[in-house]
N, CA and C atoms as a LAMMPS dump frame, in Angstrom:
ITEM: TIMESTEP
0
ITEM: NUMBER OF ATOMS
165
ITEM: BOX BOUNDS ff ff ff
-5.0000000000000000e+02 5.0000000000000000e+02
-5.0000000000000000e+02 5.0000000000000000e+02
-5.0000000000000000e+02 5.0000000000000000e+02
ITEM: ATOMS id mol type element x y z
1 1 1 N -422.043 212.149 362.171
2 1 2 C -423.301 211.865 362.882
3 1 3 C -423.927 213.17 363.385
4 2 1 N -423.829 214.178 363.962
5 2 2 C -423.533 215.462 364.887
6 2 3 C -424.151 216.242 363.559
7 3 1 N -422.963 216.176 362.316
8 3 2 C -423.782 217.177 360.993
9 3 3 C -424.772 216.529 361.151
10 4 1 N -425.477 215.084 360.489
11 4 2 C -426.391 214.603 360.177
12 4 3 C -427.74 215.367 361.111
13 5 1 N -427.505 215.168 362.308
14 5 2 C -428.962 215.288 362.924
15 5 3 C -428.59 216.898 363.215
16 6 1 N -427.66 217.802 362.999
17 6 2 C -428.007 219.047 362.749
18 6 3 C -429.019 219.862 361.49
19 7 1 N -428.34 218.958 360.472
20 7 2 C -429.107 219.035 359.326
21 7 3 C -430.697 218.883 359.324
22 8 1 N -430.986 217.484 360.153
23 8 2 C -432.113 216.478 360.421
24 8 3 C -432.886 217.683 361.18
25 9 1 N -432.276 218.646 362.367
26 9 2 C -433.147 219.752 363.156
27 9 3 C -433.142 220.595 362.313
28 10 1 N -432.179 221.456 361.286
29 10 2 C -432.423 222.254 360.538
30 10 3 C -433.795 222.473 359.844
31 11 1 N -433.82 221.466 358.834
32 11 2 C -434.976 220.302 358.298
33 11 3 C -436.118 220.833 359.173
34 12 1 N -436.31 220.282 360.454
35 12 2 C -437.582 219.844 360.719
36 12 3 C -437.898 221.962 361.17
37 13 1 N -437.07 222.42 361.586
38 13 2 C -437.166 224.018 362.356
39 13 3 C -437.949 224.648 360.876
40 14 1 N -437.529 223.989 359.464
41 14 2 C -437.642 225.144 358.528
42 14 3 C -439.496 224.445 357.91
43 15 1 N -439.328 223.266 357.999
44 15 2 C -441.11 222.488 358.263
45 15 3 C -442.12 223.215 358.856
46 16 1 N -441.533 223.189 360.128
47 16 2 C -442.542 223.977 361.291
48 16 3 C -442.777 225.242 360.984
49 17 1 N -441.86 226.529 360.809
50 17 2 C -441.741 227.296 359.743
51 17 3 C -442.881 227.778 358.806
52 18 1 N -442.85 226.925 358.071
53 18 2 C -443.367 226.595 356.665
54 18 3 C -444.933 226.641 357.383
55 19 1 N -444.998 225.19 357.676
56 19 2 C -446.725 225.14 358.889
57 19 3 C -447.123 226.709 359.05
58 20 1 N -446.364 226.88 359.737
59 20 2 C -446.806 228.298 360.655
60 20 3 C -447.451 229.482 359.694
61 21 1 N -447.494 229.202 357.989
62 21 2 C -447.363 230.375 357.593
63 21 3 C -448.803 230.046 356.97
64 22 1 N -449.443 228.641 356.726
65 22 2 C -450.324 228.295 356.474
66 22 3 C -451.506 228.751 357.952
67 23 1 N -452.989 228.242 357.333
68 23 2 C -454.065 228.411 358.341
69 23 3 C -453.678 227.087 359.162
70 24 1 N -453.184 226.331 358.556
71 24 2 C -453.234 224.413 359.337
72 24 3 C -452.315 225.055 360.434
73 25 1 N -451.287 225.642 359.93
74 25 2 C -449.848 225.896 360.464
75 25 3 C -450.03 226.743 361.817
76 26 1 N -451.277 227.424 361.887
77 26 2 C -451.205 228.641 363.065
78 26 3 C -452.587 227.83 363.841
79 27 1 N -453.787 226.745 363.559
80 27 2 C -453.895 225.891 364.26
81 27 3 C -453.638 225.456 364.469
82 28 1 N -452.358 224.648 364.236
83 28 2 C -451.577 223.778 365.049
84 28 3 C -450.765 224.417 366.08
85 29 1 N -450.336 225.644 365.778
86 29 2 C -449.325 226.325 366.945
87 29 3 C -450.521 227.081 368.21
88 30 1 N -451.534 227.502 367.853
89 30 2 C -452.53 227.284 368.973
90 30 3 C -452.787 226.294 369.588
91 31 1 N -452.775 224.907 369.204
92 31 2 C -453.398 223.799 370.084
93 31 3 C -452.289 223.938 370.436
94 32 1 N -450.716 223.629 370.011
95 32 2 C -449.839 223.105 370.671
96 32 3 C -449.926 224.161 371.833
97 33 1 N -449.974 225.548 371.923
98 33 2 C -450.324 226.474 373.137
99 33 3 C -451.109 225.793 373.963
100 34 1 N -452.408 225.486 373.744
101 34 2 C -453.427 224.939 374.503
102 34 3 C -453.259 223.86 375.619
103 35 1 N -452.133 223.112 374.604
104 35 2 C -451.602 221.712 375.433
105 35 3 C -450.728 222.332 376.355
106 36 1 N -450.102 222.709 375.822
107 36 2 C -449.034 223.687 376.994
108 36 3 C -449.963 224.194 377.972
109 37 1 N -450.597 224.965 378.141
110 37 2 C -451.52 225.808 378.747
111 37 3 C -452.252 224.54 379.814
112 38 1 N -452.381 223.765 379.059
113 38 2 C -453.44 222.694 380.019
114 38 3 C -452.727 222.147 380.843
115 39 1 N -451.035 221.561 380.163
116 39 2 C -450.142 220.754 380.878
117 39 3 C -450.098 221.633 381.941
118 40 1 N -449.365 222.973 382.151
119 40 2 C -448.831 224.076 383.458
120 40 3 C -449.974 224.31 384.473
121 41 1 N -451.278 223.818 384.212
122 41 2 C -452.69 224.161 385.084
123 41 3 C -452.647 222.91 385.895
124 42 1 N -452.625 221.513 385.244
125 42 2 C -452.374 220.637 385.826
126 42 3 C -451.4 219.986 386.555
127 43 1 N -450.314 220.919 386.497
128 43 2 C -448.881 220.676 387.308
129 43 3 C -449.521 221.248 388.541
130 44 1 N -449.651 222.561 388.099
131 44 2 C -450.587 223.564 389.254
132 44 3 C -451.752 222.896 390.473
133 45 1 N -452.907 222.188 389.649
134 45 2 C -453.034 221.483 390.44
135 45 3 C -452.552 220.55 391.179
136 46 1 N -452.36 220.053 390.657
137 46 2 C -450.93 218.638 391.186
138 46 3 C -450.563 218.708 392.547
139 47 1 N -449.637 220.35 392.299
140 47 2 C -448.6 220.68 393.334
141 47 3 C -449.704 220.935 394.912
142 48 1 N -451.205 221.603 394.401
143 48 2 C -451.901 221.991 395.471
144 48 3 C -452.227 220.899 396.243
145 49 1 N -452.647 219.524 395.295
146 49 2 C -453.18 218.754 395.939
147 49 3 C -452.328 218.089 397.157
148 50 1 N -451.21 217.91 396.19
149 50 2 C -449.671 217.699 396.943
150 50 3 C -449.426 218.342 398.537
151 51 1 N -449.771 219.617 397.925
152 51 2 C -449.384 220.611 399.415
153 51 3 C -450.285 219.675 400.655
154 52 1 N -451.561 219.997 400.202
155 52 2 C -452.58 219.668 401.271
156 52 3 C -452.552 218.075 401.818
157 53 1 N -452.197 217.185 400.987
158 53 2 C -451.873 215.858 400.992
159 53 3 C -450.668 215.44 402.605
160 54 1 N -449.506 216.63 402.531
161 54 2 C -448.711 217.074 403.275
162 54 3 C -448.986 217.243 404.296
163 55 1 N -449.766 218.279 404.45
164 55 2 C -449.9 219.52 405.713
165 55 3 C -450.815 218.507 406.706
């Protein structure tokens, strides 16, 4: 089971890979940045609103 889904991540690491080397492949690893980027701003806010919510 353990090989199997090592294999199964191997697989998908050498996909993504692959993507990355294409134009699709390096827009997609920008948005996925973007999302990232948006998610950590909105934690950010979050936490401020949080603070003041507090105080």
């Amino acid at each position: 089971m353990t090989e199997l889904k090592r294999s199964e991540n191997y697989k998908e690491s050498n996909v993504l890979e692959r993507k990355t080397n294409n134009a699709v492949g390096q827009a997609v690893k920008v948005m996925d940045y973007k999302v990232v980027r948006t998610v950590l701003i909105l934690l950010v806010i979050a936490f401020f609103v949080f603070r003041m919510y507090i105080q």
